[in-house]
C-alpha positions in Angstrom: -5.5 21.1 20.3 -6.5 19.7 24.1 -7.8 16.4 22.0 -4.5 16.2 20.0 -2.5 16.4 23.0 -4.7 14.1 24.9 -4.7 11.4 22.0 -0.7 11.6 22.0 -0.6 9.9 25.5 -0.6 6.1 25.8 -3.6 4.0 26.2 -2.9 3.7 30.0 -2.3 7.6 30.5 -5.4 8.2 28.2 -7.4 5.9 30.6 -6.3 7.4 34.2 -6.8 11.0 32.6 -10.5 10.0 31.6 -11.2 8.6 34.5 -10.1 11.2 36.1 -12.6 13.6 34.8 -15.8 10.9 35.6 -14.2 11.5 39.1 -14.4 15.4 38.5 -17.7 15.1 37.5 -18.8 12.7 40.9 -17.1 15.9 43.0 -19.4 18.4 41.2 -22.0 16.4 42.1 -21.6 15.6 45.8 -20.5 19.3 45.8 -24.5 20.1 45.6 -24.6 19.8 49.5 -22.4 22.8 50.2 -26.1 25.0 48.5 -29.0 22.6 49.9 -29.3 19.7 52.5 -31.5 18.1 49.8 -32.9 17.8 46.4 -36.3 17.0 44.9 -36.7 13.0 45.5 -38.8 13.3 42.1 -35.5 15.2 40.1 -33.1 12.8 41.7 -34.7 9.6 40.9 -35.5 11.5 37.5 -31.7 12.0 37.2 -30.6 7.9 38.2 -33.2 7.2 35.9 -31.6 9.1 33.2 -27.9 7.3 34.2 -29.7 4.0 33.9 -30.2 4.8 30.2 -27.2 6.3 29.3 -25.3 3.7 31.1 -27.2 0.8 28.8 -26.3 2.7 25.6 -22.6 3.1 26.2 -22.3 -1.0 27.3 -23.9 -2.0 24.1 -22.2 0.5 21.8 -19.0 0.8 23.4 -18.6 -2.5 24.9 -20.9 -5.0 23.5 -20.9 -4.4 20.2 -17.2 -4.0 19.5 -17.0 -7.4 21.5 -18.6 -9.3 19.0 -16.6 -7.3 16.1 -13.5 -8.5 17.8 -14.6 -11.9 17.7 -15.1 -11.8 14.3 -11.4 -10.0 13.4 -9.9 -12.6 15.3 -11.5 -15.5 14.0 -13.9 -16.7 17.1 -17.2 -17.8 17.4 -18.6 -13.8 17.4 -21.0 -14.7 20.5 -18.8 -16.8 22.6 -16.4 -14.3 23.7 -18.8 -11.4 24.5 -21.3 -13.9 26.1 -18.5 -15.5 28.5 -17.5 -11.8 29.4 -21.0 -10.5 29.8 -21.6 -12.9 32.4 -18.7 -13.0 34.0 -19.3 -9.0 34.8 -22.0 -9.4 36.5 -20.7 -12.5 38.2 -17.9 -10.7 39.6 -20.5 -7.6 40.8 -22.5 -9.9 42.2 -19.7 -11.5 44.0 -18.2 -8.1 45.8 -22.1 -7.9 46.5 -22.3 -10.2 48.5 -19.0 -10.0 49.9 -18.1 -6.0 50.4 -20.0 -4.7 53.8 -22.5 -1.8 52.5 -25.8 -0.6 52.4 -28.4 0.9 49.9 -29.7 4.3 50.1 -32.7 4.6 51.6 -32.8 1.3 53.4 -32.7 1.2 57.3 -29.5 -0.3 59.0 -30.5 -3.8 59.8 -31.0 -4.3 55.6 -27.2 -3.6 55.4 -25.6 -6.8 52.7 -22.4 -8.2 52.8 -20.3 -9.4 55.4 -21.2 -8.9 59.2 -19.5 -5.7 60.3 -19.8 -2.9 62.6 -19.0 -0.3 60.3 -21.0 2.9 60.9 -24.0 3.4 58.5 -21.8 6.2 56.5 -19.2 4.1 56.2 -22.0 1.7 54.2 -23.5 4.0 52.4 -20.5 5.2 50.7 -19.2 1.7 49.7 -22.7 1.1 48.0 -22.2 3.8 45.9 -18.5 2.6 45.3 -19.7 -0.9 44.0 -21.7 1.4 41.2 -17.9 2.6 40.2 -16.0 -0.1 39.3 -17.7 -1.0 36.5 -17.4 2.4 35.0 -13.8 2.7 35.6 -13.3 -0.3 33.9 -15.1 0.0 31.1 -13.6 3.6 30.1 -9.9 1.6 30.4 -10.9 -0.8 28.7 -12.3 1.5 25.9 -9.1 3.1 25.5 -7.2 0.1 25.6 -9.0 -1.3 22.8 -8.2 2.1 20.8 -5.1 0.4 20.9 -5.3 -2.6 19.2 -4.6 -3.1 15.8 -7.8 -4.7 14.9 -9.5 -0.8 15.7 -12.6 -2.1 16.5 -12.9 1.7 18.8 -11.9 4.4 17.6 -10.9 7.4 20.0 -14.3 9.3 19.4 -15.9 6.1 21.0 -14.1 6.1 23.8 -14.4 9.7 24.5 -18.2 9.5 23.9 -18.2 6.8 26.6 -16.1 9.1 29.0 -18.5 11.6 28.5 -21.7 9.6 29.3 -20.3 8.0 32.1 -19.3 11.5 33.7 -22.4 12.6 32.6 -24.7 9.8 34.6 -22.5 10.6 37.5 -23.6 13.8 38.3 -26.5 12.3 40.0 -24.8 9.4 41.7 -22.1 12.7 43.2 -25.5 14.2 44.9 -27.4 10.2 46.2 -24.1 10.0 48.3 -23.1 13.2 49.7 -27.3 14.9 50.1 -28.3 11.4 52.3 -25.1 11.7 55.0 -25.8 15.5 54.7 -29.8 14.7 55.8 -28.2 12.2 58.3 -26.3 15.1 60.6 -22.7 15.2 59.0 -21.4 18.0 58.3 -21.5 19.4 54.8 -17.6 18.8 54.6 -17.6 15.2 55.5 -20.6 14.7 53.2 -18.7 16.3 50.4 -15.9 14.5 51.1 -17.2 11.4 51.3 -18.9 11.5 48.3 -16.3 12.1 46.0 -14.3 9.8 47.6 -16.7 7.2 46.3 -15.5 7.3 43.2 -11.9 7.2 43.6 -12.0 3.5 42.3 -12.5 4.9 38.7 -9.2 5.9 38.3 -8.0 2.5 39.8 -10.4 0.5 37.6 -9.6 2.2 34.6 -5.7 1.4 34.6 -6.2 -2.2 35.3 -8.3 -2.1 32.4 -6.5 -0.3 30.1 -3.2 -2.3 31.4 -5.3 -5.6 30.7 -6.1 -5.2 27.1 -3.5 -3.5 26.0 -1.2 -6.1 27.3 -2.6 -9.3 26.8 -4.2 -8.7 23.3 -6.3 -11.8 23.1 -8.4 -10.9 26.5 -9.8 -7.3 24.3 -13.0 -9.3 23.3 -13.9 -10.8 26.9 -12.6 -7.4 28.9 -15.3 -5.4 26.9 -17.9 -7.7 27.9 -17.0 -7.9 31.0 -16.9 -4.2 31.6 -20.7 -4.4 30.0 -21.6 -6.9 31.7 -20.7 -4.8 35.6 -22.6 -2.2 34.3 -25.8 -4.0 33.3 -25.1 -5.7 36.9 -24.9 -2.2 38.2 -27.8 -0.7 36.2 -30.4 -3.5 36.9 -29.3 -4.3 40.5 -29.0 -0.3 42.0 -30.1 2.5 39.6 -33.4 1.3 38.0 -34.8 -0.4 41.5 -33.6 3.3 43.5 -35.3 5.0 40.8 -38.5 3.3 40.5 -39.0 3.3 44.8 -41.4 6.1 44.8 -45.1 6.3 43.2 -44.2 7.8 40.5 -42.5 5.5 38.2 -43.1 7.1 35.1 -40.6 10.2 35.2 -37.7 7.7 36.3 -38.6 5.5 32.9 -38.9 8.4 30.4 -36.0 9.6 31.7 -34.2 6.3 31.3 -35.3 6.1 27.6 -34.3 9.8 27.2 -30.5 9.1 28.6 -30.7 5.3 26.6 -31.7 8.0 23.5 -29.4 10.8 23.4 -25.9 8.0 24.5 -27.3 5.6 21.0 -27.0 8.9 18.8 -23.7 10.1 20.5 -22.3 6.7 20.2 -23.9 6.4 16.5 -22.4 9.9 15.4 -19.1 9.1 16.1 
């Protein structure tokens, strides 16, 4: 009945609803401070390692692949569309990159990227974890966008499936913000709340993405890719690297193929 009702809503609606709930699911995370002031480094790079594969599945399955189906259905060179997208993602990542003032987890102040600021180091911390966001937001509008289209290249199971990966990979990324300002002297609070406000973006993201595809039809192919090719940006550029910083690398990469595992029969099943 909840599904129903949901899938009666338009595309946009459907979109800021869903990422509404990968929000949810960042403020359970961060919400871990309120019980501890930190968490095994070896379950938490465990955890990001896990994201890192479920966030690969759901780009190919969900993004990439129905890319190059949409190039087909409309007549296009099936690997020009999703190849110009792909890179233009992680263009645009690495663009705000190197623009947006922030700074990784784990890395001492004067490592801070972007442009020269005096922000405080909090105020850095949570915009890294931002960047990580975007890409999510925007691939879950786009998703339900495309549900949309005529060609039905996703169908709402896909797009659901993707919602529920990306919430579930954010877990983890709720608990790196909010744990590290905790360890740094803020108050649990401030920690909390500044770690869910990281990923108020989603919601943004994923109505600009839905409102993209669904209104300028032709775009579906290359907003896919693009949304794939953020979060291969975001994957490849923050999670595996944070993940693999310790000496134990292994846990982090069976973990990864683990999340990469159950997101590809998930995505397959529906």
């Amino acid at each position: 009945m909840i599904v129903e009702k949901f899938l009666s809503f338009s595309p946009v609606n459907q979109a800021l609803f869903a990422t509404l709930i990968t929000w949810a699911m960042i403020t359970i995370g961060a919400s871990v401070v309120f019980f501890t002031k930190s968490v095994n480094k070896r379950f938490l790079n465990a955890m990001l390692g896990f994201a890192s594969g479920v966030m690969i599945a759901a780009a190919y399955w969900s993004l990439l692949t129905p890319a190059v189906e949409l190039s087909r259905a409309m007549n296009l060179p099936p690997w020009i569309p999703p190849l110009i997208g792909f890179f233009a993602g992680g263009l645009f990542l690495w663009l705000i990159d190197r623009i947006l003032p922030h700074l990784h987890l784990g890395f001492p102040s004067e490592d801070k990227e972007g442009l020269h600021t005096g922000w405080k180091r909090s105020t850095l911390l949570v915009l890294a974890v931002t960047l990580h966001h975007i890409p999510e937001g925007l691939a879950v509008g786009v998703a339900f966008g495309a549900v949309a289209s005529t060609l039905h290249v996703i169908n709402p199971a896909s797009a659901i499936a993707l919602t529920m990966g990306i919430g579930l990979q954010n877990l983890p990324e709720g608990m790196a913000i909010s744990l590290p300002l905790r360890r740094e002297g803020m108050s649990r609070r401030k920690s909390f709340m500044y770690g869910q406000l990281s990923g108020m973006v989603e919601p943004i993201a994923g109505v600009i993405g839905a409102l993209a595809v669904v209104f300028i039809t032709p775009l579906l192919p290359y907003a896919l890719a693009f949304a794939a090719g953020a979060m291969f940006y975001v994957v490849f550029e923050e999670l595996i690297p944070e993940s693999q910083r310790e000496t134990d690398t292994n846990l982090p990469t069976i973990t990864a193929l683990l999340g990469f595992g159950i997101m590809m029969v998930v995505e397959i099943m529906t």
